[in-house]
OpenMM code with the backbone's topology and positions (N, CA, C; nanometers):
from openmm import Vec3, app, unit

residues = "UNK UNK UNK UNK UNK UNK UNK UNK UNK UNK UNK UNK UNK UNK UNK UNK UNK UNK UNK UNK UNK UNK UNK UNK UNK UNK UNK UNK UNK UNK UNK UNK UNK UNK UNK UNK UNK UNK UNK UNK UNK UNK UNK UNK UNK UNK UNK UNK UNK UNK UNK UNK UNK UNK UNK UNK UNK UNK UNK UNK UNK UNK UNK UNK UNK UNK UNK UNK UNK UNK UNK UNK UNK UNK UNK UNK UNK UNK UNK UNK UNK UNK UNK UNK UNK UNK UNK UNK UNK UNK UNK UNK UNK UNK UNK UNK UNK UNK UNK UNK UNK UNK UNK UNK UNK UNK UNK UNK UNK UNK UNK UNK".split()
positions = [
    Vec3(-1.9816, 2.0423, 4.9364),
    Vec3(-1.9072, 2.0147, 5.0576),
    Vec3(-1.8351, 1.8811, 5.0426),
    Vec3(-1.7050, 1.8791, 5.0726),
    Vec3(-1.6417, 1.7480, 5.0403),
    Vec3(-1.5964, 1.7163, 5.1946),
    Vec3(-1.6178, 1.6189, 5.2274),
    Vec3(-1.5356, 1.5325, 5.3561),
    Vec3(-1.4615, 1.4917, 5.3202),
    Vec3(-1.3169, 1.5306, 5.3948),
    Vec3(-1.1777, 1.5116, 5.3808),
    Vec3(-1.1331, 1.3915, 5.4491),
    Vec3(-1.0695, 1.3001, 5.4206),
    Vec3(-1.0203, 1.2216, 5.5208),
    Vec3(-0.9112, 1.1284, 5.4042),
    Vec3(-0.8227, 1.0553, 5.4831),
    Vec3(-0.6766, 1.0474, 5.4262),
    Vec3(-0.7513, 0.8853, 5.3465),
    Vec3(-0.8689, 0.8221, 5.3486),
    Vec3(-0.9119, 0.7717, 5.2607),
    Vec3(-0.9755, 0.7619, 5.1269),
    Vec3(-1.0287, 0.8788, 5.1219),
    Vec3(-1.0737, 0.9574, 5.0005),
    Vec3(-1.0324, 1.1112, 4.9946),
    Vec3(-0.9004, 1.1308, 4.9039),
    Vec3(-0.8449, 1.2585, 4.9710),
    Vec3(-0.9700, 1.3817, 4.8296),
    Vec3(-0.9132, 1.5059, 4.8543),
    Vec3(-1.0167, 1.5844, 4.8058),
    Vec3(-1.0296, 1.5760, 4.6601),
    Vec3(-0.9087, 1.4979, 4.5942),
    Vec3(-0.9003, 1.5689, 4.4664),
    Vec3(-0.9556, 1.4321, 4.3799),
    Vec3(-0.9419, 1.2982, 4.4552),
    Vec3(-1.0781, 1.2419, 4.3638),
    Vec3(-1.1967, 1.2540, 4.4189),
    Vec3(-1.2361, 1.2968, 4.5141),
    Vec3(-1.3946, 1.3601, 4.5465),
    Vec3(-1.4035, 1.4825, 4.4347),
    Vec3(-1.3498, 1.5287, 4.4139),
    Vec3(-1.3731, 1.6659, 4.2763),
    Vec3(-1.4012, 1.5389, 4.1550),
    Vec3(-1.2859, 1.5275, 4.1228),
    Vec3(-1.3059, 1.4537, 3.9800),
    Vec3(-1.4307, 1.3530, 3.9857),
    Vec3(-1.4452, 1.2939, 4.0704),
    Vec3(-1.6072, 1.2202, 4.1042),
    Vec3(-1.6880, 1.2904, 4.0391),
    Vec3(-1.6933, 1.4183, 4.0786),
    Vec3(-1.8246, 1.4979, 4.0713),
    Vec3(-1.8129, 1.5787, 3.9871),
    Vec3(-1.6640, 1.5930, 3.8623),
    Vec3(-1.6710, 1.6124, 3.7012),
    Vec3(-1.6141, 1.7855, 3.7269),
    Vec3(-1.4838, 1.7648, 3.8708),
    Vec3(-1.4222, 1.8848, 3.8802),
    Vec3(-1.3025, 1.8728, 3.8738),
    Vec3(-1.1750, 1.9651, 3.8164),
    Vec3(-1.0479, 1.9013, 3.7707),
    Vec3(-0.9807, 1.9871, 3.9037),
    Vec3(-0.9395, 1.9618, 4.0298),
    Vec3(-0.8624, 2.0651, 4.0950),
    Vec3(-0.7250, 2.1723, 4.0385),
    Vec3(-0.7012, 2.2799, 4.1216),
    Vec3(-0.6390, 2.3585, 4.1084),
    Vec3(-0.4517, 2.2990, 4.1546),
    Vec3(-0.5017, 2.2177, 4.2076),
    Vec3(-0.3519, 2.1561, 4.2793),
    Vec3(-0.3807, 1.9903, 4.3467),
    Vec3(-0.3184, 1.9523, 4.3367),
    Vec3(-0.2933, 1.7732, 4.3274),
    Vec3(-0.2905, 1.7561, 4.4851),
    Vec3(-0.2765, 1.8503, 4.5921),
    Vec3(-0.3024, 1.8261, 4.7457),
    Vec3(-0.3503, 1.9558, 4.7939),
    Vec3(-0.4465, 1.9356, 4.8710),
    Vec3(-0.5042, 2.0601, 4.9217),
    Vec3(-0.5567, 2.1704, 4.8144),
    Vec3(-0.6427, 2.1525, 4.7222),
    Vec3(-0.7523, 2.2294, 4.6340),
    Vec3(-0.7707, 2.3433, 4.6685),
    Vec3(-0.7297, 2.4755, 4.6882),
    Vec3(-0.8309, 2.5657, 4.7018),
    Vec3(-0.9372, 2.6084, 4.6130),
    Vec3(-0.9090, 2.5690, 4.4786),
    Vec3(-1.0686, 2.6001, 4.3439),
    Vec3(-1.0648, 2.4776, 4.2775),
    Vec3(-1.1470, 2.4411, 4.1999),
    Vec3(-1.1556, 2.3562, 4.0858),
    Vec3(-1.2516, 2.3519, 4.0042),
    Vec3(-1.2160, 2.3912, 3.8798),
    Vec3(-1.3184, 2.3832, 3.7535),
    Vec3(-1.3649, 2.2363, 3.7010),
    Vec3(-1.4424, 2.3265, 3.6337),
    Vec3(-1.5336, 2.1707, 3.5621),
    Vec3(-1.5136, 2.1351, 3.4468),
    Vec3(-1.4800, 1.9986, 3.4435),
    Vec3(-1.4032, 1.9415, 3.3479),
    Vec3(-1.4603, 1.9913, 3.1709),
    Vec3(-1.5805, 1.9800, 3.1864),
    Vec3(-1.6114, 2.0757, 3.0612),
    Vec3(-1.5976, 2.1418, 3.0608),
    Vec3(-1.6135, 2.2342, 3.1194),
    Vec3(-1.5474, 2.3937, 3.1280),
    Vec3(-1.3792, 2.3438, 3.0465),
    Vec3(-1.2979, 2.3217, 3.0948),
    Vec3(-1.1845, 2.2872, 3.0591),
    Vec3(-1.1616, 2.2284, 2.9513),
    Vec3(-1.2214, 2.1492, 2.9101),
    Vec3(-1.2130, 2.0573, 2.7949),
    Vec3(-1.2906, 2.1986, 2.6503),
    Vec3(-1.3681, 2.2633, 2.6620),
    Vec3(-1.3704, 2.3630, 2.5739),
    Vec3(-1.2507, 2.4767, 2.5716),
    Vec3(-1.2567, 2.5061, 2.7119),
    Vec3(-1.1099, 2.5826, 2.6686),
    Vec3(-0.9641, 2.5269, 2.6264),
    Vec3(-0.9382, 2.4212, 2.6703),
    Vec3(-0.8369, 2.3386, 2.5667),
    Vec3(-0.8988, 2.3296, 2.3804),
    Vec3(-1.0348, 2.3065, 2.3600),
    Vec3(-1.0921, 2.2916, 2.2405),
    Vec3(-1.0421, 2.4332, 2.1456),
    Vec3(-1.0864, 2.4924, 2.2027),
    Vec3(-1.1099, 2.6777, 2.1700),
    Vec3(-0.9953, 2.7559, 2.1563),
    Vec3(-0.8831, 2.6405, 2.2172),
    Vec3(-0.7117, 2.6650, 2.2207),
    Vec3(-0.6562, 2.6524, 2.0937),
    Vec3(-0.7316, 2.5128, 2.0623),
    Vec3(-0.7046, 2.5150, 1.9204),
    Vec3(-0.6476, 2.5613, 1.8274),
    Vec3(-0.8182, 2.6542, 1.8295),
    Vec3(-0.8449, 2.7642, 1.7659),
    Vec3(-0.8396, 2.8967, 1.7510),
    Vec3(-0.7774, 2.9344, 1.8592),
    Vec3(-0.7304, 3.0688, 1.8670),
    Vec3(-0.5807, 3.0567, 1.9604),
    Vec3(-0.4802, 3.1733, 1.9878),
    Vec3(-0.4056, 3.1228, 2.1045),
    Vec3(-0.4183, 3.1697, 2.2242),
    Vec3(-0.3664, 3.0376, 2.2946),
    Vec3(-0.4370, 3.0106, 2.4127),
    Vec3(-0.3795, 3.1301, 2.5450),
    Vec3(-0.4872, 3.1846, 2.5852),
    Vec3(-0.4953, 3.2784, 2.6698),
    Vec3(-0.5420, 3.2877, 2.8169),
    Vec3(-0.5520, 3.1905, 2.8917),
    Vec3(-0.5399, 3.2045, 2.9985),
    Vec3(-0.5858, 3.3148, 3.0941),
    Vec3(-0.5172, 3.4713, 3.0841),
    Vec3(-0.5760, 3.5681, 3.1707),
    Vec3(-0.7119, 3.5979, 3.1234),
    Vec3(-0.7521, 3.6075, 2.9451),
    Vec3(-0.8257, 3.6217, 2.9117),
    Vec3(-0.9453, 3.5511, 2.9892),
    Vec3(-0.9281, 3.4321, 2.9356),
    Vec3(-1.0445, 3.3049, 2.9919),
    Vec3(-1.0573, 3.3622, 3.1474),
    Vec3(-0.9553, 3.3857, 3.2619),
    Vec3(-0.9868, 3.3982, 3.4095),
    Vec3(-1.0744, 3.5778, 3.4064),
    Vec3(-1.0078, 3.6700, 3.3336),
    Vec3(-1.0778, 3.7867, 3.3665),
    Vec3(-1.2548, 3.7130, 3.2963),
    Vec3(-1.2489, 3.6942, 3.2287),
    Vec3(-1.4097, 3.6645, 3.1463),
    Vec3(-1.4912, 3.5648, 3.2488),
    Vec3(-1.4501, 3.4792, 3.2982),
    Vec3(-1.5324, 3.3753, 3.3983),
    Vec3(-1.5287, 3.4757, 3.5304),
    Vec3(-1.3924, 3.5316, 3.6011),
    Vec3(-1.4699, 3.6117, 3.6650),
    Vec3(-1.5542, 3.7083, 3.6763),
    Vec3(-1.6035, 3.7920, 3.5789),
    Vec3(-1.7018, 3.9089, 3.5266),
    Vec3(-1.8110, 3.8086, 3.5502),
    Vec3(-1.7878, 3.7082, 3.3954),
    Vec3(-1.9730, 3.6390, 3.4513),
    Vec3(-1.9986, 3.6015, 3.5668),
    Vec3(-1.9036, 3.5309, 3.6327),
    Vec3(-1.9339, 3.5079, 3.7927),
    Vec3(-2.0079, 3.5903, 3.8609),
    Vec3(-1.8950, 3.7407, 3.8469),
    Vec3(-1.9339, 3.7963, 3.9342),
    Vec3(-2.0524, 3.8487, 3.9283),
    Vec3(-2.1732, 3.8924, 3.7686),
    Vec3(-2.2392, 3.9308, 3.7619),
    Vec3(-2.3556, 3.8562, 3.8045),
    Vec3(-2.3318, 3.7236, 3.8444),
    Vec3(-2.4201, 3.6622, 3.9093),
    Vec3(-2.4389, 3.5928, 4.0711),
    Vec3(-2.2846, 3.6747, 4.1078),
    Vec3(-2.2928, 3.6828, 4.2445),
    Vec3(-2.2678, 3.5021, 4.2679),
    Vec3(-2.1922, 3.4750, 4.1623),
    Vec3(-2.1178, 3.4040, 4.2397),
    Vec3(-1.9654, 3.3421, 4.3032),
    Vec3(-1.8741, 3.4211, 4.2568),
    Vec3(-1.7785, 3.3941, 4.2955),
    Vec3(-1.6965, 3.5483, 4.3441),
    Vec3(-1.6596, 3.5342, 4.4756),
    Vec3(-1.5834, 3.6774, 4.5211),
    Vec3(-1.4741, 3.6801, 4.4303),
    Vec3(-1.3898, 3.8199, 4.4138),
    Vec3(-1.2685, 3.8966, 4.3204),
    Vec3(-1.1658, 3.7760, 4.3632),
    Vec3(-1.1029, 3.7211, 4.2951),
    Vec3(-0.9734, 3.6306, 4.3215),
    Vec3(-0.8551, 3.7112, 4.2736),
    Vec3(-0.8457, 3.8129, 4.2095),
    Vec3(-0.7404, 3.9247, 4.1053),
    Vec3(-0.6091, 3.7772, 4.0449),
    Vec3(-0.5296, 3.8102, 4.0604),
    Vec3(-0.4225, 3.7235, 3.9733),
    Vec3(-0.4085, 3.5902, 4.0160),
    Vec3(-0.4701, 3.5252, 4.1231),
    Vec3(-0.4367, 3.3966, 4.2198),
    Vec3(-0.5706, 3.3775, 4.1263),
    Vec3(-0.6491, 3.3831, 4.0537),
    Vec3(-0.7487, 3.2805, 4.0034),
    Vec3(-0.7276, 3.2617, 3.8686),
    Vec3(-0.6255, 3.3814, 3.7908),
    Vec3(-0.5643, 3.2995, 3.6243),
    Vec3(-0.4583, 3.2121, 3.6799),
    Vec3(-0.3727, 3.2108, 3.7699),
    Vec3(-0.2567, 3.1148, 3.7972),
    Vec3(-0.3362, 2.9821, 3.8189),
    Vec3(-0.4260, 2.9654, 3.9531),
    Vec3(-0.4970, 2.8817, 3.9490),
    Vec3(-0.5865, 2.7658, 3.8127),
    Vec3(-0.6379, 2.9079, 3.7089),
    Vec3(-0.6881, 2.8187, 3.6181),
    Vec3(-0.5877, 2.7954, 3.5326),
    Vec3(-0.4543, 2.8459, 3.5039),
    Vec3(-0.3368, 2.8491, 3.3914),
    Vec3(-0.3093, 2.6798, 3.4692),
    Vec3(-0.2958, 2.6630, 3.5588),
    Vec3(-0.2641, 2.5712, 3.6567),
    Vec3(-0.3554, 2.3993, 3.5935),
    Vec3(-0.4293, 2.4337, 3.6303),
    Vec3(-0.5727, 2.3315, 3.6742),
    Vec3(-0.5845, 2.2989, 3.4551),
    Vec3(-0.5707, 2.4153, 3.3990),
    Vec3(-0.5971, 2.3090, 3.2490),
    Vec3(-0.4790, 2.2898, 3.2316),
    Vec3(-0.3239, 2.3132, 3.2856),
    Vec3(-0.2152, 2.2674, 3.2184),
    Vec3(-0.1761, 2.0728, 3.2653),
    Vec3(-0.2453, 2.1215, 3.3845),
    Vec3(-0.2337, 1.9317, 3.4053),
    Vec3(-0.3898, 1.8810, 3.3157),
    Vec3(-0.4904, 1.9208, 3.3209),
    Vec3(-0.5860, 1.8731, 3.2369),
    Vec3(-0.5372, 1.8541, 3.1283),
    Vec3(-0.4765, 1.9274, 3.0642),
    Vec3(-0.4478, 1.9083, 2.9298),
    Vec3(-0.3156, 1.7977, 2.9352),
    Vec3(-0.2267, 1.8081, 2.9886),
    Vec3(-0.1302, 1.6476, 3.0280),
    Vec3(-0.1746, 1.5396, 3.0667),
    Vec3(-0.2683, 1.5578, 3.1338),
    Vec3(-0.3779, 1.3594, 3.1628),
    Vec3(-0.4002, 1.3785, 3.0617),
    Vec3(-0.4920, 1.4514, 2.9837),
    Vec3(-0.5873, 1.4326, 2.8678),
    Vec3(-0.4768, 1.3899, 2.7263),
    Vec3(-0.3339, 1.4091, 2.7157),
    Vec3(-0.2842, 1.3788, 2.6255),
    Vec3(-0.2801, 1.2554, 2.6684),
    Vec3(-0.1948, 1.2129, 2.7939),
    Vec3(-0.1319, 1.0928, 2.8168),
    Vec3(-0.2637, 0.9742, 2.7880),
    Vec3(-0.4117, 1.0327, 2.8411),
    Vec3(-0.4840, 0.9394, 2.7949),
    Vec3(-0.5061, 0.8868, 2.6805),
    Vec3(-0.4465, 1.0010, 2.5935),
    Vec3(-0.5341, 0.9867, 2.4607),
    Vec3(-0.4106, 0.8869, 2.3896),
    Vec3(-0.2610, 0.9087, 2.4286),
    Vec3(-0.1341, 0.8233, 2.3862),
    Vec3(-0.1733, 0.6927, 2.4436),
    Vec3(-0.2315, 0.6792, 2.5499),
    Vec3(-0.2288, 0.5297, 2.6394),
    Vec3(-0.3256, 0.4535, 2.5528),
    Vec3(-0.4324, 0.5107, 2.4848),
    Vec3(-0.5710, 0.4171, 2.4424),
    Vec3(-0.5075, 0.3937, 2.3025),
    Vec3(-0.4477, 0.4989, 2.2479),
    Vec3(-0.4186, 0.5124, 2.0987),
    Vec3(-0.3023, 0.3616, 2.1042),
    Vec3(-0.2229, 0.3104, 2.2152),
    Vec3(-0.1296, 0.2716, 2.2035),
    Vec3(-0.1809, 0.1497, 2.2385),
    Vec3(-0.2591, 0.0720, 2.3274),
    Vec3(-0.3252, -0.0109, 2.3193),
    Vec3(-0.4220, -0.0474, 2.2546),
    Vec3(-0.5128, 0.0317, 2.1252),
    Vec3(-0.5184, 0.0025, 2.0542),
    Vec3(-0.4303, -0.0467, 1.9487),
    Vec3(-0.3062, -0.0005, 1.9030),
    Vec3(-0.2219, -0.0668, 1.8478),
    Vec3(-0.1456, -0.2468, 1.8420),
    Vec3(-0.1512, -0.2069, 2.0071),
    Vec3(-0.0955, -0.3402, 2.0581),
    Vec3(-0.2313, -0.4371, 2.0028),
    Vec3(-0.3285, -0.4351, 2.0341),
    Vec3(-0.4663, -0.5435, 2.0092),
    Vec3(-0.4711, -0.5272, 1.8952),
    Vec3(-0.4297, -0.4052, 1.7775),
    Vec3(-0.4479, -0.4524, 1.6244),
    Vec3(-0.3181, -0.5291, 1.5558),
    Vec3(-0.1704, -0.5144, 1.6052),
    Vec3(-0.1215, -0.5887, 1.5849),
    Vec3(-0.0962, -0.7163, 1.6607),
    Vec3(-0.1532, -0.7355, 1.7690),
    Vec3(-0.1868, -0.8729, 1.8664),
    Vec3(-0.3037, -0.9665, 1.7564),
    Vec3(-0.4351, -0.8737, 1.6679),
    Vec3(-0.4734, -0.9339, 1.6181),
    Vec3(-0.4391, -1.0206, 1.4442),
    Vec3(-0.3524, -0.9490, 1.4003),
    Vec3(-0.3240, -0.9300, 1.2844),
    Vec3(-0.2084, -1.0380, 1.2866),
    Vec3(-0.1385, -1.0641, 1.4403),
    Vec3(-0.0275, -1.1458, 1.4157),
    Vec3(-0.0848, -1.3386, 1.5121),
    Vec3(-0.2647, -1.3483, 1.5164),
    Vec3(-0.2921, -1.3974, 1.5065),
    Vec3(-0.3423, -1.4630, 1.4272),
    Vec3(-0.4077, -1.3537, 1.3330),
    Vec3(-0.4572, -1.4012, 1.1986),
    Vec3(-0.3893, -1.4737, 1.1280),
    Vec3(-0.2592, -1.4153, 1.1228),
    Vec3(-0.1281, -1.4909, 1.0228),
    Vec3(-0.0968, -1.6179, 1.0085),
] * unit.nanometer
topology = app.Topology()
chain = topology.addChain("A")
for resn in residues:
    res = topology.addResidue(resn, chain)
    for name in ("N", "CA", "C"):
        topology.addAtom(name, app.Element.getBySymbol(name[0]), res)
């Protein structure tokens, strides 16, 4: 249960709690960041499929009674939710890679 209010809006109450939302205002689903971070992994390695991954999570879901039929609004949703995961997750990985740079040549042009 998340409490909404225009101070803590919903979508860093998800990511708090290690969930990537479906949409950047007003969430209706959101997966879990591991969840996501293997299927970007697994993208890799095979190509990346999307309906696949949503029909397969909903079967197991459903066989455990937990998530009602979403039909095509829950691959858009997850096609959705890892395509910005996977754009933070680059931009992070350019931002650290790049400040590391800056501090090895910040250090290197101290050394000198």
């Amino acid at each position: 249960t998340l409490a909404i209010c225009a101070c803590t809006p919903a979508v860093e109450q998800l990511l708090a709690r290690g969930y990537f939302p479906c949409a950047p205002v007003r969430p209706s689903l959101a997966f879990n960041l591991k969840l996501l971070e293997f299927i970007s992994i697994h993208s890799l390695n095979v190509a990346p499929n999307a309906t696949a991954w949503a029909a397969s999570l909903q079967q197991y879901w459903a066989r455990r009674g937990l998530v009602a039929e979403y039909g095509d609004t829950f691959r858009k949703r997850l096609a959705t939710a890892l395509h910005w995961y996977l754009v933070l997750d680059n931009c992070a990985e350019v931002s650290v890679s790049q400040n590391l740079h800056r501090t090895w040549v910040s250090y290197r042009t101290a050394d000198s």
